[in-house]
N, C-alpha and C positions, 0 to 999 in steps of 0.2 A: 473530643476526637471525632473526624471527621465520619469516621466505619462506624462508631456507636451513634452515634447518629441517625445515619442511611439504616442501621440494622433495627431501627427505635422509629422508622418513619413509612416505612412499607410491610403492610401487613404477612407477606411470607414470610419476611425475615427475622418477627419479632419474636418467634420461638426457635431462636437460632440454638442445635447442636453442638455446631462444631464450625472457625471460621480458619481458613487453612490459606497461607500466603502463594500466589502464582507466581512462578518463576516467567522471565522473559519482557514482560513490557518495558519498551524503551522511555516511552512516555507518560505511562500513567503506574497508579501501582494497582496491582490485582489480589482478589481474594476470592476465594471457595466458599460459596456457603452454606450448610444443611442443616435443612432444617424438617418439620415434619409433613409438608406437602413438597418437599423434592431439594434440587440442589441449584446454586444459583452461581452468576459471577455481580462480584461488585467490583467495577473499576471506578478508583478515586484519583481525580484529572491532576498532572502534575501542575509547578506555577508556572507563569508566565507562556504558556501554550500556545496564547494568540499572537506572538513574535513567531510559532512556525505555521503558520496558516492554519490554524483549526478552528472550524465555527460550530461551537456544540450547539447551537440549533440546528445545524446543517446535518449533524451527526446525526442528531435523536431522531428527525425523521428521514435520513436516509437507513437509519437502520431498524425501522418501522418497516421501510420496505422493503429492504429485505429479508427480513422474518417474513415477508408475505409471499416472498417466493418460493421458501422451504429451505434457502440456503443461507439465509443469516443466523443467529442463534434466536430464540424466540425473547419477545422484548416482556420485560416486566413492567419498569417504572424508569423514571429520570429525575433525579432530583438536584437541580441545579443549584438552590440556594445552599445545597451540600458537596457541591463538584461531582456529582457522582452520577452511576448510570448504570442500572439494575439490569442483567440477563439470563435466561435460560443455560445452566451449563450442559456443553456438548460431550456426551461421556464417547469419547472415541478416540482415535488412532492421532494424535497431534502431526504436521510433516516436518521434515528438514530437510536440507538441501542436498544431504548425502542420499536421502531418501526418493527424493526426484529424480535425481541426476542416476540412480539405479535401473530404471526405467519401470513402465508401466501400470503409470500414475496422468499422463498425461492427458490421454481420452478422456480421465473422468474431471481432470483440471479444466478441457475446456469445455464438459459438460457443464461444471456448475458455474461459469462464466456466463453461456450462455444462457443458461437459465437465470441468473443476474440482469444481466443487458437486456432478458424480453419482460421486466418489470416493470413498475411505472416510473417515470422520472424523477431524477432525486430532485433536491431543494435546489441545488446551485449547481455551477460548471467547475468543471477542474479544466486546467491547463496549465502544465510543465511550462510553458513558455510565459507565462506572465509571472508565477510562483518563481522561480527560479531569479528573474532579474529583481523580485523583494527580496527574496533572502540575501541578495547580493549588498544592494541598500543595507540592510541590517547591521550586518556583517563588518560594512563600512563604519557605518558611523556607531557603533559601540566599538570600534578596535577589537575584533575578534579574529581568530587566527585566519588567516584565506593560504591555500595550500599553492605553493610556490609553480609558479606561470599559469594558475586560475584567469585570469583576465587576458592574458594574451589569446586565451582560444575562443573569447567574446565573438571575433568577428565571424570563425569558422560555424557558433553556435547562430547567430543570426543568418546565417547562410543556408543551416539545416530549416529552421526555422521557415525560412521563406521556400524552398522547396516542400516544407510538408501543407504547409495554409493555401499551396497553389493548388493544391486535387485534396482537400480536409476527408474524412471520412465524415458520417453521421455521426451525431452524440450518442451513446447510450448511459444508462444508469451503470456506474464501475466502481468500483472498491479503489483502486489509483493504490494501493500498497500491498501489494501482494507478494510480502515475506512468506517462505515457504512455511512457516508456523501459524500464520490465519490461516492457511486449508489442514480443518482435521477432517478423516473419516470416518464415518458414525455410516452402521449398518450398509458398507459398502458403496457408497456415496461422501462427495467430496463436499462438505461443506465451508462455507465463508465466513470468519470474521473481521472485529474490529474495522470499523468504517468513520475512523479520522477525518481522512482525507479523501473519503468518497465525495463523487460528484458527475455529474454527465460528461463525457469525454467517450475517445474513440477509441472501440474494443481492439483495436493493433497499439493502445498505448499498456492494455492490459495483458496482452499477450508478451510485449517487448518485456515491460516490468517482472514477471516470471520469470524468462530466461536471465533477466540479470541481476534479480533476488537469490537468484537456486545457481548463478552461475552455470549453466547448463549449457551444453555442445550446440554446435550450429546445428548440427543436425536433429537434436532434439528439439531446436527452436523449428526447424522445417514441419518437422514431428505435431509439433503442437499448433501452427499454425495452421496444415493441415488436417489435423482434427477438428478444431473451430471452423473454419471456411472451405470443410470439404475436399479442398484442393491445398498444396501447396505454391500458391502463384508468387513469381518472384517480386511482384512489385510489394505484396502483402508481404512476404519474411523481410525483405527490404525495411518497409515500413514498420515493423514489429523490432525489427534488429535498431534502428535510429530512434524510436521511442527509447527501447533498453539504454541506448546510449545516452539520451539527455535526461532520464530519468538518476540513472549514476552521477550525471555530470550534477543536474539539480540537486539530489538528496547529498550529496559533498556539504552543503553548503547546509542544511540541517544539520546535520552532526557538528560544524564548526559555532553554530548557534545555540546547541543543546550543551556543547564545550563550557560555553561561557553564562547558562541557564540554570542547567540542571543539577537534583539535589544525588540525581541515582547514582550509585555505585557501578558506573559500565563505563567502558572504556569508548567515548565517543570519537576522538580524534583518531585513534587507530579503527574505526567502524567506518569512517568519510573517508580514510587513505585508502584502505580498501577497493570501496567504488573510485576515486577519483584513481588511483592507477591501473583500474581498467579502461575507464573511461577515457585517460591520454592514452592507451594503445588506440585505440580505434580512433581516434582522433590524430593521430600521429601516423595513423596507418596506413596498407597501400589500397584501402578499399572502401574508404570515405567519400570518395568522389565519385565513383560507381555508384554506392550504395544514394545517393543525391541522383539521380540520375536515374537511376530501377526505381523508385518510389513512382515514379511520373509513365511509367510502364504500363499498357495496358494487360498485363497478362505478369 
């Protein structure tokens, strides 16, 4: 077995106590570990991972550094010839999206962003706009489900597209998945994990992906984008709000990949309807054309 193994190959783990299953990951499977110098995560990588974009080399040292920020979980070990990937566990407050959208979580959401993004650089880049047209490929050619008029909003998405690469932000280092259950609170601080699909991209793709992880009000999206950049400017909620949106529109198309992949017991096609019927409101909406238009805004 894959756990006796990892628990048989890294020295904290070898006088394991007690190993206790995690609830929640979409992708991998999680476990608790304790033992007598403290308490651990073992995540063991589910199959065929690298049909949705994830480079566990990308991974292991993107989330080297961010343990080095303070806001990743602190790293132990990797052991790839086991799928697996050794960390410090975070004993603190997990979030949900009831919990966000509550209020008065956000200042500290985009404190530990920004202390994320002023790290060193990760391994590789992310970007929504190249990921997004592989999963489509994919998708295609194994006959997997594609959610009815997915391709007809092609052209609208190339058109976002080329509006956002005219005025790009800087890269920064980003976590790129920001379900409200990677931020737990540990001693009054918001900390970050799981870094799948971490990579250097632009800190309004990480703000957008919050609000449309946690479903969160426009106004809580002003809220948080003002707290990261000081200001609430419209060209920036703008662009924060068109991230969320192709971020929805992309991850659609994960979940219909993970439909026809995965071993887990979750309901993926009903997880991608989800985003994808938000993602046609705004896409269908009376404020997609503005919202193209405010990006290129200097204020």
């Amino acid at each position: 077995m894959p756990l006796e193994e990892v628990l048989a190959s890294v020295p904290e783990l070898r006088e394991a106590q007690s190993v206790e299953p995690l609830a929640g990951g979409l992708t991998n499977t999680n476990y608790k570990v304790t033992s007598p110098s403290g308490c651990y995560v073992v995540r063991i990588f589910g199959k065929d991972t690298s049909l949705l974009a994830i480079d566990r080399e990308n991974e292991v040292h993107n989330t080297i550094a961010a343990a080095e920020t303070g806001v990743g979980a602190p790293f132990v070990a990797a052991r790839p010839e086991h799928d697996a990937l050794v960390l410090g566990y975070l004993d603190g407050e997990v979030m949900n999206g009831e919990k966000l959208r509550s209020g008065g979580h956000l200042a500290g959401i985009a404190e530990a962003c920004r202390r994320l993004h002023g790290g060193r650089r990760f391994l590789k880049d992310f970007d929504m706009f190249e990921i997004q047209p592989g999963y489509l490929e994919i998708v295609r050619e194994r006959g997997f489900r594609l959610p009815a008029r997915y391709e007809e909003f092609e052209p609208k998405i190339r058109e976002l597209e080329g509006a956002m690469r005219a005025r790009p932000e800087p890269t920064v280092p980003c976590n790129n998945d920001l379900l409200p259950e990677n931020f737990i609170r540990v001693d009054g601080e918001m900390r970050l994990i799981d870094y799948e699909y971490s990579g250097n991209n632009e800190a309004s793709f990480e703000l957008g992906n919050v609000w449309s992880e946690s479903n969160l009000s426009l106004a809580q999206l002003e809220e948080l984008v003002g707290a990261y950049w000081g200001r609430a400017l419209r060209n920036k909620v703008a662009r924060a709000r068109l991230w969320g949106l192709m971020s929805k529109y992309g991850w659609t198309l994960w979940g219909s990949i993970q439909v026809g992949i995965s071993d887990l017991d979750f309901d993926f096609w009903g997880w991608a309807m989800e985003k994808y019927e938000r993602a046609v409101e705004e896409l269908d909406g009376p404020h997609f054309r503005q919202l193209l238009a405010d990006v290129q805004r200097e204020d």
